[in-house]
Backbone as a ProteinNet text record, in pm:
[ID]
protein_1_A
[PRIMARY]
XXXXXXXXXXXXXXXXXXXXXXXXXXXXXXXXXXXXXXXXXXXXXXXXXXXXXXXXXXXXXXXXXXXXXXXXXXXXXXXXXXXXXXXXXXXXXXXXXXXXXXXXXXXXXXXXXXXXXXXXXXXXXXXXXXXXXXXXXX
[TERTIARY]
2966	2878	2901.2	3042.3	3063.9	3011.2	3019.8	2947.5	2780.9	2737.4	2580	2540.5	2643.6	2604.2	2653.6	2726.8	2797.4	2703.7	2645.8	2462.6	2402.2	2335.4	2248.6	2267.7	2376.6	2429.1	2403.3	2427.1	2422.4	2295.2	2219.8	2075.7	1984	2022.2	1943.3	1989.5	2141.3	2143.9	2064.1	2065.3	1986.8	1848.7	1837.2	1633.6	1586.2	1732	1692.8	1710.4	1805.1	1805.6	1716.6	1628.6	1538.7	1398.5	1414.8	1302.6	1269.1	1406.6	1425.1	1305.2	1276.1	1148.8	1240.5	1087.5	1129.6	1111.4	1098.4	1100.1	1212.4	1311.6	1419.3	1356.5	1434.9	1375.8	1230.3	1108.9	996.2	962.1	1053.5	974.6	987.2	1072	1048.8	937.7	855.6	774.8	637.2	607.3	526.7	368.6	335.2	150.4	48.2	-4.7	-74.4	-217.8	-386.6	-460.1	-581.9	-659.6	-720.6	-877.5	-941.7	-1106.7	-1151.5	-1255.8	-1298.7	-1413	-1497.7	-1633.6	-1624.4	-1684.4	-1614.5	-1803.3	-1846.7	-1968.6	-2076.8	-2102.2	-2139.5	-2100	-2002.9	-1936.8	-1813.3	-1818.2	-1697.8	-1607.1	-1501.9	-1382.1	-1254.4	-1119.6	-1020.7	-892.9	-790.4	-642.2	-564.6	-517	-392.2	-289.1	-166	-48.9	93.7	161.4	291.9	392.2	503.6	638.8	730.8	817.1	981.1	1065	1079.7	1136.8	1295.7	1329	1444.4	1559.5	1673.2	1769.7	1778.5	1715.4	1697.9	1574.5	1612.3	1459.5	1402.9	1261.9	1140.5	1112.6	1086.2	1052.8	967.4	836.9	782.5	637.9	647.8	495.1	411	267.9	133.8	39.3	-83.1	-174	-249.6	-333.7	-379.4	-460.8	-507.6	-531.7	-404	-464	-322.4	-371.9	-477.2	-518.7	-658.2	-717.1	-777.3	-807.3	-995.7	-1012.9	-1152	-1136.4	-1224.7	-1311.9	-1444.2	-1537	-1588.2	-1583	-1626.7	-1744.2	-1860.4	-1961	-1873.7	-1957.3	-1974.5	-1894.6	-2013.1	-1988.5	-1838.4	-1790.7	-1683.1	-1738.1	-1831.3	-1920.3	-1888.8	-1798.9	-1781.4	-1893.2	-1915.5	-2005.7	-1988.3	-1796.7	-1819.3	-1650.7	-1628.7	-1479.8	-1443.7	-1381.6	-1333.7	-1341.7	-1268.7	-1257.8	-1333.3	-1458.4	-1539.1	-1630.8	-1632.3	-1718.5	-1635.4	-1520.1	-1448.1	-1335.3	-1329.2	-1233.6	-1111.6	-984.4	-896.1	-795.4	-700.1	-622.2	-509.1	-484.9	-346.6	-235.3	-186.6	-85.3	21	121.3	198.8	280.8	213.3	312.1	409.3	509.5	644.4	596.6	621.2	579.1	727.1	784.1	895.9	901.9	921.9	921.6	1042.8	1058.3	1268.8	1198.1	1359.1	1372.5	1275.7	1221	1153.9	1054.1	1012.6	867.7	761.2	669.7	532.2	479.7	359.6	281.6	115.7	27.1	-115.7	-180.2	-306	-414.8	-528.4	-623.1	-735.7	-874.5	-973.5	-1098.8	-1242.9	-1318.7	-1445.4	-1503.4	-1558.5	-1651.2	-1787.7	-1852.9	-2009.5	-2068.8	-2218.2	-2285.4	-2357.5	-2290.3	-2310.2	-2430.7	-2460.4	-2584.9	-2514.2	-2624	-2533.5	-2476.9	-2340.4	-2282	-2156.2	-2066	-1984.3	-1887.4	-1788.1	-1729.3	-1571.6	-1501.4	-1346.9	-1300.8	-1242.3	-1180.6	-1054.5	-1002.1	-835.2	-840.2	-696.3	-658.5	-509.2	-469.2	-361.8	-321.8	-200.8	-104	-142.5	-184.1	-205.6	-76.7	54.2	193.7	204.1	255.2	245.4	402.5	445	591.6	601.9	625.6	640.6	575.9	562.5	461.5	317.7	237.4	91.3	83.8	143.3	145.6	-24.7	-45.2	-167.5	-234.6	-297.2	-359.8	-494.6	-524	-670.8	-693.9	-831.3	-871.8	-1016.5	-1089	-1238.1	-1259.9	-1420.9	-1469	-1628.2	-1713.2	-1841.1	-1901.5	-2024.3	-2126	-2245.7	-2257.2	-2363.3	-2496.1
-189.2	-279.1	-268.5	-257.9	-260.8	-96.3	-28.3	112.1	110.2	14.9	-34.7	-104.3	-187.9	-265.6	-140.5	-102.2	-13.7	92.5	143.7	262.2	184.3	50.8	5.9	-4.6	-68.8	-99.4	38.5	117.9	256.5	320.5	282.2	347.2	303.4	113.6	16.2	37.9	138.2	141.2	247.4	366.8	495.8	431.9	368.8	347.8	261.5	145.6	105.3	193	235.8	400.6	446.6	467.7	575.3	459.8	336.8	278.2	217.5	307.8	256.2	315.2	243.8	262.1	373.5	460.4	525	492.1	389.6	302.6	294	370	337.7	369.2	319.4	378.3	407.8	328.9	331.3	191.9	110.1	-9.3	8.7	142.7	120.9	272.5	284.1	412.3	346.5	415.4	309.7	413	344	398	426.3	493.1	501.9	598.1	509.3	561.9	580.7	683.6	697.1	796.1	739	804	903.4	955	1063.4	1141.1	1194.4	1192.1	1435.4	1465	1625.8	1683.5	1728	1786.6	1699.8	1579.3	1496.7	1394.4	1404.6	1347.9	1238.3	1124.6	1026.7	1062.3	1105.7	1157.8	1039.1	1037.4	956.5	1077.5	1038.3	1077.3	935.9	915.8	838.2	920.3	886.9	911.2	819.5	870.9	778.8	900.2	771.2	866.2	788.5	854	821.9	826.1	701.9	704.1	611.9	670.9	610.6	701	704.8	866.3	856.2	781.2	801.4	876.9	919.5	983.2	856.6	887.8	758.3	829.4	775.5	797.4	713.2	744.3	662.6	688.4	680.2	751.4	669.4	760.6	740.2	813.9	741.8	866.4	939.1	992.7	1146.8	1040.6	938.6	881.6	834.7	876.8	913.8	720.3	714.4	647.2	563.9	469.7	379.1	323.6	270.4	258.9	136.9	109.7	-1.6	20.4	50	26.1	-70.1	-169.6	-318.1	-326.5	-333.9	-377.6	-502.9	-513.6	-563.4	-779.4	-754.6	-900.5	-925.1	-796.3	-821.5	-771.1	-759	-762.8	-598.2	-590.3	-446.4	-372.9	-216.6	-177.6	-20.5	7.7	132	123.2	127	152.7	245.5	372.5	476.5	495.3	403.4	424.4	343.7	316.7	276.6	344.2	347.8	452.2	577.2	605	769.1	713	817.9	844.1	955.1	935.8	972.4	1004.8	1110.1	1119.5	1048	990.9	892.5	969.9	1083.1	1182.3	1104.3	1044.8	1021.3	1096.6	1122	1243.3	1162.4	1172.9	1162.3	1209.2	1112.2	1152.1	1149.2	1258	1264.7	1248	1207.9	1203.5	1187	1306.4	1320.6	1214.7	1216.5	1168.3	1230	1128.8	1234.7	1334.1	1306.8	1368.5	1281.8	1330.7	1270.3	1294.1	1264.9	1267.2	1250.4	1335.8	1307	1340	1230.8	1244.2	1221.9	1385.2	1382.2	1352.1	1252.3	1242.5	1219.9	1235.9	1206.4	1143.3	1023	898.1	928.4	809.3	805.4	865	877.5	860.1	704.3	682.9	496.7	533.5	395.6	378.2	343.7	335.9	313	176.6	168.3	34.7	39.4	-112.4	-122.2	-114.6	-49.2	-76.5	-65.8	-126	-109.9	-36.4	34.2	59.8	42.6	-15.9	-48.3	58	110.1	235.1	144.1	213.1	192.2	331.7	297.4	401.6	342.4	377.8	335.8	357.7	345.7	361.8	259.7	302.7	267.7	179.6	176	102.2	131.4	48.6	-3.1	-53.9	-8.2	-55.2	-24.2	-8.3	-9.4	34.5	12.9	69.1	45.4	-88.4	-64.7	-32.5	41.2	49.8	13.6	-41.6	-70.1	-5.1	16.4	46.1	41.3	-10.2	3.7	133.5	152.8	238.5	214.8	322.3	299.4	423.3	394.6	484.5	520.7	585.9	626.4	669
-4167.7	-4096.5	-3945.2	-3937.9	-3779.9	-3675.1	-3798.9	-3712.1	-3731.3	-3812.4	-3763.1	-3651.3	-3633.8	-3466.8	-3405.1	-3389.4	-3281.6	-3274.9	-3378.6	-3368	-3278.2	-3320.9	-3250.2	-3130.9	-3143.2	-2958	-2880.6	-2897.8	-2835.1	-2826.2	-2922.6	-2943.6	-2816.7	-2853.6	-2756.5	-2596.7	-2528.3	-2433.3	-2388.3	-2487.9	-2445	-2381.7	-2510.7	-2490.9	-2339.5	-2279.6	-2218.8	-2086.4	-2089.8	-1980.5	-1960.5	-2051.1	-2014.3	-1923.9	-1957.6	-1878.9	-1723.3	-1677.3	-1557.5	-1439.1	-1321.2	-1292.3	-1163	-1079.1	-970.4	-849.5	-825.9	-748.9	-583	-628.7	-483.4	-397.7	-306.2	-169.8	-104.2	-199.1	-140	-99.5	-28.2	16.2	148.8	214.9	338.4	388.1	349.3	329.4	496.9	580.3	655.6	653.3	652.6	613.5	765.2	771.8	855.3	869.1	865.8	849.6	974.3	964.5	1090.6	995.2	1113.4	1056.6	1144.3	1109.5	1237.6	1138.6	1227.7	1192.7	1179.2	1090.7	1099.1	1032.9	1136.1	1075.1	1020.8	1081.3	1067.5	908.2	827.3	758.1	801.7	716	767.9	680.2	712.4	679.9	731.4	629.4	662.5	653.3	670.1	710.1	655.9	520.9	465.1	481	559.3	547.4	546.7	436.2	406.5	493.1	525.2	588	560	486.1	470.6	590.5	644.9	735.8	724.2	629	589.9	534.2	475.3	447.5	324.3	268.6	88.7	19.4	-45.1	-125.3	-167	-143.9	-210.4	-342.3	-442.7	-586	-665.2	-708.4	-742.5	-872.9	-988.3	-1064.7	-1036.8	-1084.3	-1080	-1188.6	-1214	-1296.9	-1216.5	-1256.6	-1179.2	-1043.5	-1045.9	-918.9	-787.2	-701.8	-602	-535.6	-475.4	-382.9	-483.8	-374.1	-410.6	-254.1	-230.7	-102.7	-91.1	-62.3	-4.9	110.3	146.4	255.5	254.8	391.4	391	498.3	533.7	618.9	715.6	834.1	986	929.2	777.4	729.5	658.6	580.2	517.8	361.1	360.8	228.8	185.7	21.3	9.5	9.2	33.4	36.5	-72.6	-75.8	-128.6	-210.8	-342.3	-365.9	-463	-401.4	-417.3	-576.2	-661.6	-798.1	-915.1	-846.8	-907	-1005.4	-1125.3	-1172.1	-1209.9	-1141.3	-1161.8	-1273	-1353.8	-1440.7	-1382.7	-1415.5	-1356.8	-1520	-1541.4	-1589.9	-1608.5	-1742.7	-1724.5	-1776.7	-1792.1	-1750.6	-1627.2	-1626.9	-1569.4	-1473.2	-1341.9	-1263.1	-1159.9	-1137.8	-1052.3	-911.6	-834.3	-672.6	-595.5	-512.2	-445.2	-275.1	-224.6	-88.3	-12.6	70.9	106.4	235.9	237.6	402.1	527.1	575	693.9	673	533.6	475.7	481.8	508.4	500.4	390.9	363.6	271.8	293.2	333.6	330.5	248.3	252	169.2	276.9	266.6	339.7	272.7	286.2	185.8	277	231.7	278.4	175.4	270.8	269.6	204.2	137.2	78.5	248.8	245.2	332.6	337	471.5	519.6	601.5	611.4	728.1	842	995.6	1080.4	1094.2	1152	1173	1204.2	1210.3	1179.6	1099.9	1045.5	861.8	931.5	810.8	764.7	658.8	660.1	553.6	516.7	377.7	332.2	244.9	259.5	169.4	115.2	9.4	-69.9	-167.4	-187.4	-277	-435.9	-565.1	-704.3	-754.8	-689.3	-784.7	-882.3	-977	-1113.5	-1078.4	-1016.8	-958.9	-838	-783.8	-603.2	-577.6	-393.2	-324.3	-337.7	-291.7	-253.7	-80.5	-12	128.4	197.9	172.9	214	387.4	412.3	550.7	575.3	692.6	743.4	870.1	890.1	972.1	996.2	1128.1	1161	1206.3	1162	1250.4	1235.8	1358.8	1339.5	1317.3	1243.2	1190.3	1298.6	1396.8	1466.6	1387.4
[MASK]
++++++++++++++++++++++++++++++++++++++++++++++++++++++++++++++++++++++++++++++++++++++++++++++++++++++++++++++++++++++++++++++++++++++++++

């Protein structure tokens, strides 16, 4: 009987081992996003940077990002993962010390105006790193 608890006990530490999240070292990750207009397309620039001496570690499914376009009023007008299907395949994201990380995308076609856009990280553990930024539509 006593080498049945003593299985279990051992089984139940493996299993809980293995559920540990990847999470270190990404809460100090700092975000920074910027727009700009390329051939008459609205195009963005998301970038994360480890600016810290630990590796950041963190999964996701095949969606990296997730984005929000907001009109002059606040009123959404466009969000990235609306409608799209994405792979739930679980991939491991690594980021050393002093690595960056970008993601370059282009925008719906807007009318002219004012807009915002919020970007975020979809980690399946951590942060979200979210960024904002305005810009205008000529």
């Amino acid at each position: 009987m006593k080498k049945y608890y003593l299985m279990v006990l051992v089984l139940g530490l493996v299993l809980l081992g293995g559920c540990q999240t990847m999470s270190n070292g990404q809460k100090n990750l700092t975000s920074n996003l910027s727009v700009f207009e390329d051939k008459g397309e609205q195009r963005f620039v998301y970038e994360l940077k480890n600016e810290t001496k630990k590796v950041a570690k963190w999964s996701r499914s095949g969606q990296k990002y997730d984005y929000i376009i907001r009109d002059s009023k606040g009123d959404k007008v466009y969000q990235y993962s609306k409608g799209m299907f994405f792979t739930m395949a679980i991939e491991k994201e690594v980021l050393k010390p002093n690595d960056a990380l970008k993601y370059e995308g282009s925008m719906p076609e807007l009318k002219p105006g004012n807009y915002s856009i919020e970007i975020w990280l979809t980690a399946n553990d951590g942060e979200s790193h979210p960024a904002t930024t305005k810009f205008k539509v000529n």
